[in-house]
Every structure is written in structure tokens, then in C-alpha cells.
TORPA-4810 file (N, C-alpha, C, O; in nm, 3 decimals):
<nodes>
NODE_1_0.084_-0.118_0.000_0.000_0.000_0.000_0.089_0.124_0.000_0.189_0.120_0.072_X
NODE_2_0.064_0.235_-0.072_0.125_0.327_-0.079_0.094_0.444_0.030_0.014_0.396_0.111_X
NODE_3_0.128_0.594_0.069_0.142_0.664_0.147_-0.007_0.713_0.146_-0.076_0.729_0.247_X
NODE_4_-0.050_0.736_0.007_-0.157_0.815_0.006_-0.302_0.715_0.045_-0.393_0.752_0.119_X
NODE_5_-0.296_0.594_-0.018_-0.375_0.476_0.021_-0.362_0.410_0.173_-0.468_0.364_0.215_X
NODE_6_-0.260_0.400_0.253_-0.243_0.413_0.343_-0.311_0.472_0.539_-0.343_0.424_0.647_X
NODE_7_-0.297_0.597_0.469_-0.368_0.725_0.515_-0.489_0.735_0.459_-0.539_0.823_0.529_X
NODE_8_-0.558_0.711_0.393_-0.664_0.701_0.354_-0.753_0.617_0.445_-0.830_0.632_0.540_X
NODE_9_-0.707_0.528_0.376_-0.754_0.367_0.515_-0.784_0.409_0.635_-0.886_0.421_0.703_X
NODE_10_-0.655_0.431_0.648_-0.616_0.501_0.841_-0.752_0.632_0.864_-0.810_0.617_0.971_X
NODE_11_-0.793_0.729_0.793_-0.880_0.821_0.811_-1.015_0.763_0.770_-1.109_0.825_0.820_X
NODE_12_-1.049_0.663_0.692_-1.214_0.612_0.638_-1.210_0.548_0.765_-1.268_0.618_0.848_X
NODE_13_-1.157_0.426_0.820_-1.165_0.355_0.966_-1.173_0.477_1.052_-1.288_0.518_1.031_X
NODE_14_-1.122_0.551_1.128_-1.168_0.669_1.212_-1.266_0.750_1.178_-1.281_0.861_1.228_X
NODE_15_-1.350_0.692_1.078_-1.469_0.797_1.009_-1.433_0.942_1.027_-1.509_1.015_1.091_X
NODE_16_-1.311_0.992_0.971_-1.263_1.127_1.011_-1.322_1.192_0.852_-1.327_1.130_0.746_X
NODE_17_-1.359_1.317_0.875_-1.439_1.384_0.776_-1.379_1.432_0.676_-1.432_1.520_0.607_X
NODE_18_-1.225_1.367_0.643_-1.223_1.385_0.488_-1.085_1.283_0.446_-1.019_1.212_0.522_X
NODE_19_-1.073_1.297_0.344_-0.992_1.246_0.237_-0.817_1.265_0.280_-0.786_1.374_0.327_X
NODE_20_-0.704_1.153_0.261_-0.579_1.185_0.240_-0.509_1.292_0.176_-0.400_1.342_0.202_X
NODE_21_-0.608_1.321_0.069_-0.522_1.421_0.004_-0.605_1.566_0.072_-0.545_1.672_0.053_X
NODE_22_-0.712_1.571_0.132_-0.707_1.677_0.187_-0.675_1.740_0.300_-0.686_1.862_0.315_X
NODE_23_-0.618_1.631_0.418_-0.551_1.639_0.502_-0.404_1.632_0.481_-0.336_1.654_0.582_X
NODE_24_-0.319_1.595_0.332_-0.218_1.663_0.315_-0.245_1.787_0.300_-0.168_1.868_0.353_X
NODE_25_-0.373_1.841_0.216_-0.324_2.004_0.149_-0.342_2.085_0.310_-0.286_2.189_0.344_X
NODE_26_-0.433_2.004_0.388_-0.423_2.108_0.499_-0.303_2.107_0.577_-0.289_2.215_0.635_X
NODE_27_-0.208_2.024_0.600_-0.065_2.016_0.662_-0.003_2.143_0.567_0.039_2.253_0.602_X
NODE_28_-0.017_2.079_0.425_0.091_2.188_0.354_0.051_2.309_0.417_0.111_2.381_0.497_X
NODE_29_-0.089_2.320_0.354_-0.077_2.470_0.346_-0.070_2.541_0.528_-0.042_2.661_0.538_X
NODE_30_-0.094_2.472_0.641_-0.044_2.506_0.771_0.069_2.560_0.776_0.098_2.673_0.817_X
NODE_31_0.166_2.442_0.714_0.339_2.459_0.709_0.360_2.547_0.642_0.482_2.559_0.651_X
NODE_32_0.309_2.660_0.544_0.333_2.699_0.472_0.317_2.836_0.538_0.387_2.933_0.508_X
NODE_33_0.216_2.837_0.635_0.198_2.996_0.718_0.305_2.968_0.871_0.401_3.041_0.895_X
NODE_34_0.270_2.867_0.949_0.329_2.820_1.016_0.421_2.709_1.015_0.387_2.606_0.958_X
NODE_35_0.529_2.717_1.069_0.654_2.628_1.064_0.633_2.508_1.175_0.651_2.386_1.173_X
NODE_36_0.583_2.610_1.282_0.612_2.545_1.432_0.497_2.544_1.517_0.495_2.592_1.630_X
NODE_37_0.382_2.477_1.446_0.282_2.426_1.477_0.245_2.394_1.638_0.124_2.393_1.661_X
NODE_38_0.331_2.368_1.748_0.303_2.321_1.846_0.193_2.285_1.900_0.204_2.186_1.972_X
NODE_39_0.112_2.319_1.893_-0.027_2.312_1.917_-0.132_2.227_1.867_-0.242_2.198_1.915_X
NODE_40_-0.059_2.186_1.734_-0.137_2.058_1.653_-0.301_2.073_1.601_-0.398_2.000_1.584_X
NODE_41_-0.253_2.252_1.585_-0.414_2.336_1.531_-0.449_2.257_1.385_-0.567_2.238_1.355_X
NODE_42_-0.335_2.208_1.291_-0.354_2.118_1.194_-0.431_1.991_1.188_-0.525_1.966_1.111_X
NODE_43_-0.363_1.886_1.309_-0.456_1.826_1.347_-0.630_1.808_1.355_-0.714_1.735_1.301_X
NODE_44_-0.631_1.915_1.452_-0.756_1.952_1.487_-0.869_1.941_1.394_-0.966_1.866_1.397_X
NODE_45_-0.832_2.051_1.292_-0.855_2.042_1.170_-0.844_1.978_1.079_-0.876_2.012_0.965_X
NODE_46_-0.797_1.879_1.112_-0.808_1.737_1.034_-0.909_1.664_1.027_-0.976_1.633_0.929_X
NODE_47_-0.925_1.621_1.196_-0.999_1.518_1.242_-1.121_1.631_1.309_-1.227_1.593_1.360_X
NODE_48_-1.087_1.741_1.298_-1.279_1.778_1.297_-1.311_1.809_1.477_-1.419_1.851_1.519_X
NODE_49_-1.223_1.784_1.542_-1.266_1.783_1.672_-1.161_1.854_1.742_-1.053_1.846_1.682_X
NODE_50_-1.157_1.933_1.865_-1.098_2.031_1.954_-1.113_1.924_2.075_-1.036_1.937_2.171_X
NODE_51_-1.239_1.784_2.075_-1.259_1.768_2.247_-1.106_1.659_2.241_-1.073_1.598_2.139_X
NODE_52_-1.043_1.655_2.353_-0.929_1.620_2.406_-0.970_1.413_2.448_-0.890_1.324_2.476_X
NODE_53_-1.086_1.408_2.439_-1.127_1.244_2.456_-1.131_1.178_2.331_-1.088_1.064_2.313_X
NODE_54_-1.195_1.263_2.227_-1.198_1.208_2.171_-1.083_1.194_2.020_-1.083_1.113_1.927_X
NODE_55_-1.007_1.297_2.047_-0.856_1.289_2.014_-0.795_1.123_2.047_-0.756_1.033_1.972_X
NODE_56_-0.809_1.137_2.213_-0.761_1.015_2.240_-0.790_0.898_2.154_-0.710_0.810_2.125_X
NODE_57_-0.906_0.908_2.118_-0.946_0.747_2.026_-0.889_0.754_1.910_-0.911_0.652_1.844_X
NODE_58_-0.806_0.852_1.842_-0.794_0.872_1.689_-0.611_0.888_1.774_-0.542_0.975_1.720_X
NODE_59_-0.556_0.825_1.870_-0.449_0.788_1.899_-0.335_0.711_1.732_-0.232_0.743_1.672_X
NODE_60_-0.397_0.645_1.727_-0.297_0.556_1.643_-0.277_0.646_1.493_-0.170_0.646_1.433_X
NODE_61_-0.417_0.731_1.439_-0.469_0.800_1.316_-0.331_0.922_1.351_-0.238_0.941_1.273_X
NODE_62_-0.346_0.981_1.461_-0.273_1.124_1.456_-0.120_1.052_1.472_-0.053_1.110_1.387_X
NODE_63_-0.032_0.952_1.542_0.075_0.925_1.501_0.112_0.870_1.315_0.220_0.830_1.271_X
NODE_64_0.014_0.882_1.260_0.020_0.874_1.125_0.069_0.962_1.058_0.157_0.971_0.972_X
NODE_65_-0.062_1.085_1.150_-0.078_1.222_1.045_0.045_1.305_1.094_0.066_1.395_1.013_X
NODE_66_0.126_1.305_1.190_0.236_1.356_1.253_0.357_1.301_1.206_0.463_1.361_1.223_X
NODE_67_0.350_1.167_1.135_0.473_1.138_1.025_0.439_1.239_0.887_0.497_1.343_0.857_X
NODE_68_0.338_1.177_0.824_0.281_1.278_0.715_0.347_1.429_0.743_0.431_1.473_0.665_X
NODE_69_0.302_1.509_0.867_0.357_1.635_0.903_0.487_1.662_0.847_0.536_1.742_0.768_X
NODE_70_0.537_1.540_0.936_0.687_1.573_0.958_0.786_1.548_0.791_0.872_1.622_0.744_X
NODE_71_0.748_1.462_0.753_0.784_1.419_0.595_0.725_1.540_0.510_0.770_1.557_0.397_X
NODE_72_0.642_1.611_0.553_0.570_1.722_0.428_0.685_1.837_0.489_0.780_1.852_0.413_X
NODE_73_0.688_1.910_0.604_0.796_1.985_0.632_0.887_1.989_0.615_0.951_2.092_0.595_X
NODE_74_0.945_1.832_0.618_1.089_1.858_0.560_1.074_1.872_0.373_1.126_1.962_0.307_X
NODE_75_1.023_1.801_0.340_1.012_1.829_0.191_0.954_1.957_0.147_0.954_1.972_0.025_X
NODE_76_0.911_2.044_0.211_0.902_2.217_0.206_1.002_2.277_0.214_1.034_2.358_0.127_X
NODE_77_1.075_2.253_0.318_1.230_2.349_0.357_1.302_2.271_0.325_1.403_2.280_0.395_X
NODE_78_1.311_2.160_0.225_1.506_2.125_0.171_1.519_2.212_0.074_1.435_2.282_0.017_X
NODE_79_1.689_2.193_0.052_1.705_2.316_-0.091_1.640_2.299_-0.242_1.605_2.385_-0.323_X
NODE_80_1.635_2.153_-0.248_1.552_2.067_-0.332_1.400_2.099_-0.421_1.362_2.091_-0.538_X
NODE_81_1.315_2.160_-0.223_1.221_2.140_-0.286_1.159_2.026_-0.331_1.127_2.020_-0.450_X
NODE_82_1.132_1.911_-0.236_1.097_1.811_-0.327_0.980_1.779_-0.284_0.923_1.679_-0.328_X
NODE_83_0.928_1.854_-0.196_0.754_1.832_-0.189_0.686_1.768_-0.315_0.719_1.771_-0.434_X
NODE_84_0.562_1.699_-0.238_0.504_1.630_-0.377_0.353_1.644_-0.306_0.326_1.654_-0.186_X
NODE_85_0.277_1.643_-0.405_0.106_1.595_-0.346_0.061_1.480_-0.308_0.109_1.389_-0.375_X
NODE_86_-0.033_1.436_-0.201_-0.018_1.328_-0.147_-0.142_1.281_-0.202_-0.231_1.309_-0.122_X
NODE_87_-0.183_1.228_-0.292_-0.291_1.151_-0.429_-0.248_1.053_-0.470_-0.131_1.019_-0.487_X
NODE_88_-0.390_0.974_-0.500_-0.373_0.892_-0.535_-0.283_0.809_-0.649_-0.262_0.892_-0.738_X
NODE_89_-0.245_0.732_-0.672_-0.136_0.640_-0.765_-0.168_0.647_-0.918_-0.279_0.699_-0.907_X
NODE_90_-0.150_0.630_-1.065_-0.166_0.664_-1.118_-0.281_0.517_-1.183_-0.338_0.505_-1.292_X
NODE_91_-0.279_0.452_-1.096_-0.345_0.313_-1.094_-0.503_0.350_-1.082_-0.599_0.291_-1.131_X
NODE_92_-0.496_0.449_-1.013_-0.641_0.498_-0.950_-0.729_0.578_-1.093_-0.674_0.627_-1.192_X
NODE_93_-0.840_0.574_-1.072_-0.937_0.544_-1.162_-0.902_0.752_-1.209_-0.887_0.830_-1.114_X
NODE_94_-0.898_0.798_-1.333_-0.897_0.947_-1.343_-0.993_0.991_-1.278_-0.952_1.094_-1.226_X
NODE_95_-1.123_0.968_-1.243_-1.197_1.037_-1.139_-1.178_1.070_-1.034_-1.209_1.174_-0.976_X
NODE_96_-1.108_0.957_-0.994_-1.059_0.971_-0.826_-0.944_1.038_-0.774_-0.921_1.066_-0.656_X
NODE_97_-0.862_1.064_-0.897_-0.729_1.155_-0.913_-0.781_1.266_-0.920_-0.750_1.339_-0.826_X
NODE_98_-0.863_1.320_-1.009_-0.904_1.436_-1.008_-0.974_1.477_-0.921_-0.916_1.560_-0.851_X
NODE_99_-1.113_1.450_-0.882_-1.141_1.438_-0.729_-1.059_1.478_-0.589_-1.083_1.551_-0.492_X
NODE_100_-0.959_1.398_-0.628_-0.832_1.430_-0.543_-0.773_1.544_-0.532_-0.753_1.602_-0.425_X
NODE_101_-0.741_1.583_-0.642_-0.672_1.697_-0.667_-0.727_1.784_-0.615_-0.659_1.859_-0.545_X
NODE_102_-0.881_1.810_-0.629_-0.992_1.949_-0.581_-0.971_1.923_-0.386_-0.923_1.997_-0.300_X
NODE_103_-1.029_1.796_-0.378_-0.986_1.770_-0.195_-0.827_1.847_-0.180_-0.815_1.947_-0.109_X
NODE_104_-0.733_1.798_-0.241_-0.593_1.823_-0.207_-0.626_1.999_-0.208_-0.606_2.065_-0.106_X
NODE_105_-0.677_2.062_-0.333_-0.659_2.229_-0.293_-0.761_2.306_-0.206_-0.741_2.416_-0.154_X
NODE_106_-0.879_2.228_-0.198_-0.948_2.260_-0.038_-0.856_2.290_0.083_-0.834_2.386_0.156_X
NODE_107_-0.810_2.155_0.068_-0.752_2.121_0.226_-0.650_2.231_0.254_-0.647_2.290_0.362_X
NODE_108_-0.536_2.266_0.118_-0.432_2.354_0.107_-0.515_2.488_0.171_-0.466_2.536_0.273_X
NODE_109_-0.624_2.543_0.121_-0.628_2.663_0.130_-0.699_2.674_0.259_-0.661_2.771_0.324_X
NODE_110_-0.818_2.581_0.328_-0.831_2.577_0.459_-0.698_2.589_0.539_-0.687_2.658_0.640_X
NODE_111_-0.618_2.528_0.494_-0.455_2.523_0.594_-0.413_2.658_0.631_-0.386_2.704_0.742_X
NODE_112_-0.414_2.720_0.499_-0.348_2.859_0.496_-0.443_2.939_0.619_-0.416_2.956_0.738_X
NODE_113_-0.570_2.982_0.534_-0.664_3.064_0.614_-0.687_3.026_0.775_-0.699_3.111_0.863_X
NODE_114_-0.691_2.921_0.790_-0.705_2.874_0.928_-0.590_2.879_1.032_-0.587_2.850_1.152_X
NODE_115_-0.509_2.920_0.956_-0.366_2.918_1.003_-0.273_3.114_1.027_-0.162_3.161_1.052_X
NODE_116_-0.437_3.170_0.990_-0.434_3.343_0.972_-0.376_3.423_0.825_-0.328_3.536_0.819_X
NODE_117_-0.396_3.322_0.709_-0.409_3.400_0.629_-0.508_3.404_0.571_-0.532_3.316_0.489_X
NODE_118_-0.609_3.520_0.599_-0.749_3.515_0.550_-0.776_3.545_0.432_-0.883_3.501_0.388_X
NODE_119_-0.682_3.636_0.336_-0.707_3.631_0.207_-0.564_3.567_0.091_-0.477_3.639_0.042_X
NODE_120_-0.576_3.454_0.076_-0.500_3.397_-0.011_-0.469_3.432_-0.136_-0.368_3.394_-0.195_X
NODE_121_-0.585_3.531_-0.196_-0.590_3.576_-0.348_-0.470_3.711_-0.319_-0.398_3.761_-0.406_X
NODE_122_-0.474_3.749_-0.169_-0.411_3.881_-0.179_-0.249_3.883_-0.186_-0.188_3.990_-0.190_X
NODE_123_-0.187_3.764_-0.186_-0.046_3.730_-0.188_-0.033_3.825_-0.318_-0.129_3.877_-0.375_X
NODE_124_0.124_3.841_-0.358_0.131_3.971_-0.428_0.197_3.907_-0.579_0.246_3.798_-0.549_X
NODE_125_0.212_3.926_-0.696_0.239_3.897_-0.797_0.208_3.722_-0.789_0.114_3.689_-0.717_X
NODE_126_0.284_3.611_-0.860_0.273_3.520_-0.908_0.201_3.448_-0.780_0.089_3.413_-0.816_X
NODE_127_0.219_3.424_-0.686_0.170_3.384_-0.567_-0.006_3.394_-0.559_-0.094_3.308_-0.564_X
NODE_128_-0.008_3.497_-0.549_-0.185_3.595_-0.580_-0.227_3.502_-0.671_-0.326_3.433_-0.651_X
NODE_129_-0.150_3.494_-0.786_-0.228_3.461_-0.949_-0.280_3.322_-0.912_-0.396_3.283_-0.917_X
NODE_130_-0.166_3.252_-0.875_-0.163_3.061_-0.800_-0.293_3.118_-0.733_-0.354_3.169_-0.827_X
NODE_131_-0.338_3.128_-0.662_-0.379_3.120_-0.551_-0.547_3.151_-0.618_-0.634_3.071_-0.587_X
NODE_132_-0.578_3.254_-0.698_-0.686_3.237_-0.772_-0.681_3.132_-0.853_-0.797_3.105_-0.886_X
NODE_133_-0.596_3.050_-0.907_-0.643_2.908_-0.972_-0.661_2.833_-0.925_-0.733_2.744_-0.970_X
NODE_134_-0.583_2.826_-0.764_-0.604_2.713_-0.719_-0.776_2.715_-0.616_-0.835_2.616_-0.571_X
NODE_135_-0.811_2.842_-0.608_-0.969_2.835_-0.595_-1.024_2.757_-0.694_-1.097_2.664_-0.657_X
NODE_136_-1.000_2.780_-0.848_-1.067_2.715_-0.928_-1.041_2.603_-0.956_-1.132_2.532_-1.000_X
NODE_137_-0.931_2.557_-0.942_-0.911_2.372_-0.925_-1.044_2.269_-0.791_-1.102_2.161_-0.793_X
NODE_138_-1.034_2.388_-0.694_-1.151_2.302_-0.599_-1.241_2.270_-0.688_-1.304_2.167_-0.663_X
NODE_139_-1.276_2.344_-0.814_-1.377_2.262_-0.875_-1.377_2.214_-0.944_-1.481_2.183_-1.004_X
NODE_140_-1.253_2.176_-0.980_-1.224_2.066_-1.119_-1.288_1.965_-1.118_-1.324_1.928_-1.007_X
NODE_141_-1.323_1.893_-1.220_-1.398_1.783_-1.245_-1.348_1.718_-1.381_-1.312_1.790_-1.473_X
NODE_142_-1.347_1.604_-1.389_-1.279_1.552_-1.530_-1.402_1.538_-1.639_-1.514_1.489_-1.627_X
NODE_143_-1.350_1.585_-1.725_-1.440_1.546_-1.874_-1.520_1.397_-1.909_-1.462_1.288_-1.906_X
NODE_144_-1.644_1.413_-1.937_-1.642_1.265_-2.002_-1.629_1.247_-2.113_-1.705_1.165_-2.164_X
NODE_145_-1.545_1.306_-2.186_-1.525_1.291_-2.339_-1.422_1.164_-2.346_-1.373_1.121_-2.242_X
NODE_146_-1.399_1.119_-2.446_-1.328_1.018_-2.501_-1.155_1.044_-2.498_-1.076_0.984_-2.570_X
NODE_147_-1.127_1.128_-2.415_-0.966_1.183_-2.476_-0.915_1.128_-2.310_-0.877_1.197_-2.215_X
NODE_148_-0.925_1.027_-2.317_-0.819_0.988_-2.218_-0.673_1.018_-2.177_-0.628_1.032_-2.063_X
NODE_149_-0.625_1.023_-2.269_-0.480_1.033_-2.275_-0.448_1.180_-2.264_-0.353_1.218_-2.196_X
NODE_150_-0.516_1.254_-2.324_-0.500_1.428_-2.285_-0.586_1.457_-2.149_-0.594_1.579_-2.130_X
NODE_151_-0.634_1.401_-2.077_-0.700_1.401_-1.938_-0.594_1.365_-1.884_-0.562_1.441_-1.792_X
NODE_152_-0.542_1.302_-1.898_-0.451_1.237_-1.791_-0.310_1.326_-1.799_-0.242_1.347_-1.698_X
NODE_153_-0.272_1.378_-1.939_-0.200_1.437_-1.964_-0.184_1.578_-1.896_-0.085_1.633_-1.848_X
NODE_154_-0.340_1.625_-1.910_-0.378_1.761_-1.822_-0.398_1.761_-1.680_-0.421_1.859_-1.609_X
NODE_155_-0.389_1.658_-1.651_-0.403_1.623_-1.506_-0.237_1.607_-1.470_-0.192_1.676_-1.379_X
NODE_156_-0.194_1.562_-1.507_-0.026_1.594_-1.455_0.020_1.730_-1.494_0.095_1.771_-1.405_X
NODE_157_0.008_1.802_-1.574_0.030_1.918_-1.556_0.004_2.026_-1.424_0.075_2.098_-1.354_X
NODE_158_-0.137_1.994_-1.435_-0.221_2.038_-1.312_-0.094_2.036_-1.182_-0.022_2.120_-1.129_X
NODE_159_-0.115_1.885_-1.169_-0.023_1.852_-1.055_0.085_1.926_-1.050_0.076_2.028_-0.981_X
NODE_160_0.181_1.906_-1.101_0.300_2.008_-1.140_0.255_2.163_-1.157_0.354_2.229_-1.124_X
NODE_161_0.204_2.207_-1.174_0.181_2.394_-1.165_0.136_2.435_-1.006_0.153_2.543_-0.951_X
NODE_162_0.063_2.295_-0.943_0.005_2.334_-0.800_0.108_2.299_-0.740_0.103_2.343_-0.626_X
NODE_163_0.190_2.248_-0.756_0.352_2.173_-0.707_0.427_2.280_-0.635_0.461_2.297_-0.517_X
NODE_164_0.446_2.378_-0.798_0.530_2.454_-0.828_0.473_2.548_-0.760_0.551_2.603_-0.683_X
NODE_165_0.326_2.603_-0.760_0.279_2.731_-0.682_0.288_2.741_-0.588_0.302_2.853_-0.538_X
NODE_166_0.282_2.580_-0.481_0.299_2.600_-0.328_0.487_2.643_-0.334_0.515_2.727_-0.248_X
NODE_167_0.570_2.611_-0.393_0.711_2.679_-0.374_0.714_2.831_-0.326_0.764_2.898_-0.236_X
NODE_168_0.584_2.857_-0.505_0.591_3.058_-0.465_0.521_3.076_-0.344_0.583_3.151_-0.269_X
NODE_169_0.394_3.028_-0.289_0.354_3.060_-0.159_0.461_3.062_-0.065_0.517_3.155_-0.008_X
NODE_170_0.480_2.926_-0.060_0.580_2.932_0.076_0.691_3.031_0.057_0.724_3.100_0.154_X
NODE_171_0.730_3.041_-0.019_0.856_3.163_-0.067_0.847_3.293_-0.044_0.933_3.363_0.008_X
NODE_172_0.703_3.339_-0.098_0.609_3.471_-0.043_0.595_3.461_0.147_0.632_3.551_0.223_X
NODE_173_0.532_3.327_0.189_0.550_3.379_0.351_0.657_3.327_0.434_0.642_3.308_0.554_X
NODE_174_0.789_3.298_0.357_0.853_3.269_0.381_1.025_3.316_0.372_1.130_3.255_0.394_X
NODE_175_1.002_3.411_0.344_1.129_3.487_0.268_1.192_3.445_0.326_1.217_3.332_0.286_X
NODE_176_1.273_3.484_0.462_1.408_3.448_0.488_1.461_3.240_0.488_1.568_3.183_0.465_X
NODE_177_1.321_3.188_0.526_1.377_3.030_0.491_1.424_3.016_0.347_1.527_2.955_0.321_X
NODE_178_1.327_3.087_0.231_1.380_3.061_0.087_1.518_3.137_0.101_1.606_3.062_0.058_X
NODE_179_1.562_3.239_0.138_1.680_3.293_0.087_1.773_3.207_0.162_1.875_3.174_0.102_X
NODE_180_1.758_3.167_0.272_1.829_3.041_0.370_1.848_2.931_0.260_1.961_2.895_0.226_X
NODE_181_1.751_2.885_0.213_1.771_2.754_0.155_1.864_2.766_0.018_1.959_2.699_-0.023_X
NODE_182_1.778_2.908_-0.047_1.863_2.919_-0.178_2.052_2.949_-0.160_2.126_2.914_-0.252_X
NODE_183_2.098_3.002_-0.057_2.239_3.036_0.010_2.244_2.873_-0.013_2.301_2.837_-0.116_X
NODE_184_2.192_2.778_0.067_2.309_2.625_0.088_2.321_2.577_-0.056_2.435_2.542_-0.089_X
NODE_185_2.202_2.565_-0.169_2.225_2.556_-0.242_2.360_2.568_-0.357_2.408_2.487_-0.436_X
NODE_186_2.393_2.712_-0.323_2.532_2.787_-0.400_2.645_2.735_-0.394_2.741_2.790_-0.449_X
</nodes>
């Protein structure tokens, strides 16, 4: 089983109220306002609940989602850059990828806002622009036309431009880690 199937499992068994890939976009986009989470306000917002009992029962679910964390953070701040979206396999049916994708930029932009940036469109040049598409990806939906192969084709693109936009976000609220990271690079 893979990371994203995995976590999936792990969140449908805890009947937790959403999807793997939208409890990655909400980590990202957390990490992306906040570094140093302590508080596990991500969490929270994961699994839907603030009461402290019933946290307890979703014990085994949140040492999951706290690897997930920790593996998405570091793949934000290496020099690399090698963050990736956490969706389904390419095995998975194009509905459910795409599907995915809209959960994955929900979750991202709940992360952000919930995390005190209340207007995401207002980031400033290329950042801003991302940030109005990636409103409009929440509503992507795949074609039922016959062009499989350019669906699928446009669907990895997709992936890759939302890839690439969380870089400029984090870069925008992140200046001195990007200029940090871009220095080790040199």
C-alpha cells in the first residue's frame, strides 16, 4: 500500500471527515503559514474535533498524520524542494485523481486561512495569481469525453503547476527560509 492509500484507510476507519489528500493540502498549506505548529491546530482540523477524549481514540490516526507532518515539512524546507502531493497512484481510476486533486486544494487553502491568512488571493504577484487558480481547481472535475490520454495528460500538468505554486507561496511567507535555503544551495 502506498502513502496516500495508506492514510486514507487510516482516516475512512476513524470515520474522520475527509480524504488523504485533503488532510495533506491542509498540513501543507499550515506549514506553509506556520513552521512550528506546536499546538497541533492542523490536526484539529483534520480530524474535525478540539474535544481532548476524543482525540484520544484517533491515537494511532494522529501518530500517522504527525509522520505525514513531519515528511511534508521537511520536503518544504530542503534546498531541493521536493515536496510532492499526497494523491492517489496513477493506478487509480482518473476520477478519483481528479477528485483528489480538488480535496488536495481545499484542504491547502483551509490550511493557509485557518492558520491566519485570510485572504490567499491577496499574496502579491505570481503567488496571488496561484492562488486564484487554485480556488478554481476546488472545482475541477474531469471530462467525459473520449480523450483519455489528454486528461490524464492535463491532469499531470495540473499537478506540477500546483507543485510549483505552493514553492511561490511558501517563498512569499517565507522569505528568509527561501533565501536560507537558496544560500546552501550555492
Amino acid at each position: 500500500m502506498n502513502d496516500y492509500q495508506t492514510l486514507d484507510s487510516a482516516l475512512r476507519l476513524a470515520d474522520a471527515p475527509i480524504s488523504a489528500a485533503e488532510a495533506h493540502g491542509i498540513i501543507t498549506g499550515s506549514l506553509c503559514v506556520n513552521q512550528h505548529d506546536e499546538n497541533g491546530h492542523w490536526i484539529r482540523l483534520i480530524l474535525g474535533t478540539d474535544d481532548p477524549q476524543q482525540l484520544k481514540v484517533y491515537g494511532p490516526l494522529i501518530n500517522q498524520l504527525v509522520s505525514t507532518y513531519t515528511r511534508a515539512r521537511e520536503s518544504l524546507t530542503d534546498a531541493d524542494f521536493s515536496h510532492e502531493l499526497l494523491l492517489p497512484d496513477d493506478d487509480a481510476s482518473l476520477r478519483s485523481r481528479v477528485e483528489a486533486m480538488a480535496d488536495w486544494s481545499r484542504g491547502f487553502l483551509l490550511g493557509l486561512m485557518k492558520n491566519g491568512l485570510k485572504q490567499p488571493s491577496s499574496l502579491p504577484g505570481d503567488a496571488g495569481e496561484f492562488m486564484q487558480d487554485l480556488m478554481a481547481i476546488t472545482e475541477v472535475t474531469p471530462d467525459d469525453d473520449d480523450d483519455f490520454e489528454g486528461q490524464e495528460k492535463s491532469l499531470a500538468e495540473l499537478i506540477e503547476y500546483v507543485r510549483i505554486g505552493i514553492r511561490l507561496v511558501y517563498e512569499e511567507l517565507n522569505p528568509d527560509r527561501a533565501a536560507q535555503a537558496a544560500l546552501t544551495t550555492h
